[in-house]
C-alpha positions in Angstrom: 65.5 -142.8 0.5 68.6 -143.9 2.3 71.6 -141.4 2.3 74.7 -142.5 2.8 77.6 -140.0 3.8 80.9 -141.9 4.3 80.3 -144.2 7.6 76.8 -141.7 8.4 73.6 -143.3 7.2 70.4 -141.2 6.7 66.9 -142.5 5.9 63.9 -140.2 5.2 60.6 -140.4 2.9 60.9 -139.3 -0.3 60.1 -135.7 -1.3 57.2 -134.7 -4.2 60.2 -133.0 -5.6 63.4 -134.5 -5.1 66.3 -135.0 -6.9 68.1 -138.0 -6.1 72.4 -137.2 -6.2 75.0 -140.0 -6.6 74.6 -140.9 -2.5 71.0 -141.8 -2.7 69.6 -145.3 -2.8 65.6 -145.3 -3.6 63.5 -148.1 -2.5 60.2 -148.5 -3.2 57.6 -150.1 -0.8 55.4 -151.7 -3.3 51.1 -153.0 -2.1 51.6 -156.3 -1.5 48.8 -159.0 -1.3 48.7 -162.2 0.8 46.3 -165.1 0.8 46.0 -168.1 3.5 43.5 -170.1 5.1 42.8 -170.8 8.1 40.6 -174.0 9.5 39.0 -175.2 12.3 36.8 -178.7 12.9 34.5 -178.6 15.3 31.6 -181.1 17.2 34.1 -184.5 16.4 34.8 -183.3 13.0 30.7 -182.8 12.4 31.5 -179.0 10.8 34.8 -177.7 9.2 35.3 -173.8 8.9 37.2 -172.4 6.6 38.4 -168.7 6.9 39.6 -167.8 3.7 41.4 -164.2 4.0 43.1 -161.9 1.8 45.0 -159.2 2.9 46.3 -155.9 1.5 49.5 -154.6 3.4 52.6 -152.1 2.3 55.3 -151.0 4.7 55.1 -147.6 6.6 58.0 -145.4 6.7 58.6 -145.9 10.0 59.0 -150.0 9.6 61.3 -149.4 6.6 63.6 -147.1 8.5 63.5 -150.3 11.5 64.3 -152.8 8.7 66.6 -151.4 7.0 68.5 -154.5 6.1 65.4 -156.1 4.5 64.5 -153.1 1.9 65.3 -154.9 -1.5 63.1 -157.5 -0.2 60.7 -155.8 2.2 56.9 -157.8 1.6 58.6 -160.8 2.4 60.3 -160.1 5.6 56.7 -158.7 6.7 55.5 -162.2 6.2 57.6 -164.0 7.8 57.7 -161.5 10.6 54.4 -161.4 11.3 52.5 -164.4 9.5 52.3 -165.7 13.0 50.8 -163.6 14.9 48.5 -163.1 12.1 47.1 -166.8 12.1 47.3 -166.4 16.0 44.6 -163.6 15.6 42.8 -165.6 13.7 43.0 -168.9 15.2 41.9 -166.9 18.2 38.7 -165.9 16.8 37.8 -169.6 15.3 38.1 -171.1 18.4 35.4 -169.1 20.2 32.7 -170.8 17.0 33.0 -173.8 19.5 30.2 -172.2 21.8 27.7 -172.6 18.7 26.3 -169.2 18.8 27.2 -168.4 15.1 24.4 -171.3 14.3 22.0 -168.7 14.6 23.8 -165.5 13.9 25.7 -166.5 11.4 29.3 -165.6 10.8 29.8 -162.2 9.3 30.2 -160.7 12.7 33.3 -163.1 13.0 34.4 -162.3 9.5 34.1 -158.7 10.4 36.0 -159.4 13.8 39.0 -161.5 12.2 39.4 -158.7 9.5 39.5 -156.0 12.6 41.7 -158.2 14.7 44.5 -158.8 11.3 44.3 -155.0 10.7 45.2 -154.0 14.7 47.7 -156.8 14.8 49.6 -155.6 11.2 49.5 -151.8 12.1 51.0 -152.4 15.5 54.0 -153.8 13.6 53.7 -150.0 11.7 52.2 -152.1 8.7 49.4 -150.4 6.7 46.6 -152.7 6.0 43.5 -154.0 5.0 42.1 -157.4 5.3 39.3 -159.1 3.9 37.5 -162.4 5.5 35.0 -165.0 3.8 34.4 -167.6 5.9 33.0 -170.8 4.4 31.2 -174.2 6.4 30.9 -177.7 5.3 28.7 -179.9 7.8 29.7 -184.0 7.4 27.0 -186.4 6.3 26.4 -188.7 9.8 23.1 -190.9 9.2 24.3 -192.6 12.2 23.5 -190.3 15.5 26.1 -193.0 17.5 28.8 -191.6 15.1 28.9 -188.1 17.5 30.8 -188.3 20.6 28.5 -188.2 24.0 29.0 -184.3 24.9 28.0 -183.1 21.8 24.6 -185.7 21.1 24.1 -184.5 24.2 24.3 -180.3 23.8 21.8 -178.2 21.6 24.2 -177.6 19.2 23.5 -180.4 16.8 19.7 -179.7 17.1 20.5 -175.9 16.3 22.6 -177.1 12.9 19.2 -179.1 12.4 17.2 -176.1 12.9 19.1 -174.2 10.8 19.8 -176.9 8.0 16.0 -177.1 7.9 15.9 -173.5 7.9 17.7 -172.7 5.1 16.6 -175.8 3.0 13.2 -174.5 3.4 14.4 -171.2 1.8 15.9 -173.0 -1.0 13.0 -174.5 -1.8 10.9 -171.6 -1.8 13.5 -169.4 -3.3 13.6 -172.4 -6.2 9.9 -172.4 -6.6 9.5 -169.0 -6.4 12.2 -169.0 -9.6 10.5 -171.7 -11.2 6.9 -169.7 -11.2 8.5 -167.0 -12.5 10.1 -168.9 -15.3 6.7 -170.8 -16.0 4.9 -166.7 -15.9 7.3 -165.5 -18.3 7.0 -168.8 -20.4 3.4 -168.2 -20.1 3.6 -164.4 -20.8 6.0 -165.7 -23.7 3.0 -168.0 -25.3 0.2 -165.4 -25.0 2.2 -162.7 -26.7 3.1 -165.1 -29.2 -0.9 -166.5 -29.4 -1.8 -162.5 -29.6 0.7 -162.1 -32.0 -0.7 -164.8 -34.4 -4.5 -163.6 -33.8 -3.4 -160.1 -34.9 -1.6 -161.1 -38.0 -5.3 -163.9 -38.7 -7.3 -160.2 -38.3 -4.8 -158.5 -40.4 -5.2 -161.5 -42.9 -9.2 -161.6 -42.7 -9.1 -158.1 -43.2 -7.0 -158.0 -46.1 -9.2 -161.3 -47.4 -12.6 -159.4 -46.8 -11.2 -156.0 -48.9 -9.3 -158.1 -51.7 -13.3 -160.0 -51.8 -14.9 -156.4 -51.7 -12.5 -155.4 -54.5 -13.4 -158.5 -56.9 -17.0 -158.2 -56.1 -16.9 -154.1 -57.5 -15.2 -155.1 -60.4 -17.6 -157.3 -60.6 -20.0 -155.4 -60.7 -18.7 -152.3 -63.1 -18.5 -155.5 -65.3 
């Protein structure tokens, strides 16, 4: 709420109960959310990471009262303020993937670290926030090994992305014949109900056959 008392200028949070008068101007300070991505290529363009994040932010009090000027449009002037050091933060934390270590460990504790990073670097602008991080890898197609510059045929790297490439193929493939056994047992689980199914309703029939036989062979017989 900004009071304004001739050439005096007041600014305050708004009261549960308050009663705006004819010298108040209210301003809300709406949840925003902002999207970007962020990329890195690393190992002569080998493997591009992707840091896709999403982030949650309003305007504290106390920024509102220091931006004044920028209320009617306050989300906005946040971006623009601080979408740099944002991508700073997080440029900062993609360059350090160039050691290779995330091969191994994978990348949620850098997801985890980016979001931590965006949410110290937004609330020390007096920003309330919270930001989410997905990071996503795509590893080129080189059938050629002469393709990759000398440093990196030379380092471990490649042969962890190998390792781990293998790795998770192998779980692919067991995770897909794993599926695929359980699709032929339930196929097969399928097939034997329906088999018991049509051996109970041939016993129901037989039986039914044999007492509509024993029936004609009394009458038979009364005869």
């Amino acid at each position: 709420v900004i009071a304004n008392f001739g050439l005096f200028q007041k600014s305050f949070q708004r009261p549960l109960q308050f009663a705006p008068r004819f010298y108040h101007q209210i301003f809300p300070l709406p949840v925003d959310e902002w999207r970007f991505n962020s990329q890195i290529k690393l190992y002569g363009d080998f493997c591009t990471i992707d840091a896709l994040v999403k982030v949650r932010f309003q305007a504290t009090i106390k920024y509102a009262q220091t931006n004044i000027e920028t209320l009617r449009d306050i989300n906005q002037h946040i971006k623009a303020r601080c979408e740099g050091l944002v991508r700073d933060a997080v440029d900062q934390e993609l360059h350090k993937l160039a050691n290779g270590e995330w091969v191994e460990q994978g990348l949620s504790v850098i997801e985890r670290q980016i979001e931590m990073q965006i949410n110290e670097t937004l609330t020390l602008q007096n920003v309330q926030c919270r930001a989410l991080c997905e990071m996503l890898t795509t590893f080129s197609e080189i059938h050629d090994p002469n393709k990759l510059d000398s440093r990196f045929a030379q380092d471990d790297i490649y042969l962890k992305i190998l390792r781990k490439n293998f790795e998770t193929q192998e779980l692919q493939n067991k995770e897909r014949i794993r599926q695929e056994l359980v699709l032929e047992q339930q196929r097969l689980e399928r097939q034997q109900r329906l088999i018991d199914q049509y051996n109970q309703e041939q016993a129901l029939h037989r039986i039914e056959q044999e007492q509509a036989a024993l029936n004609l062979k009394r009458r038979l017989e009364e005869q």
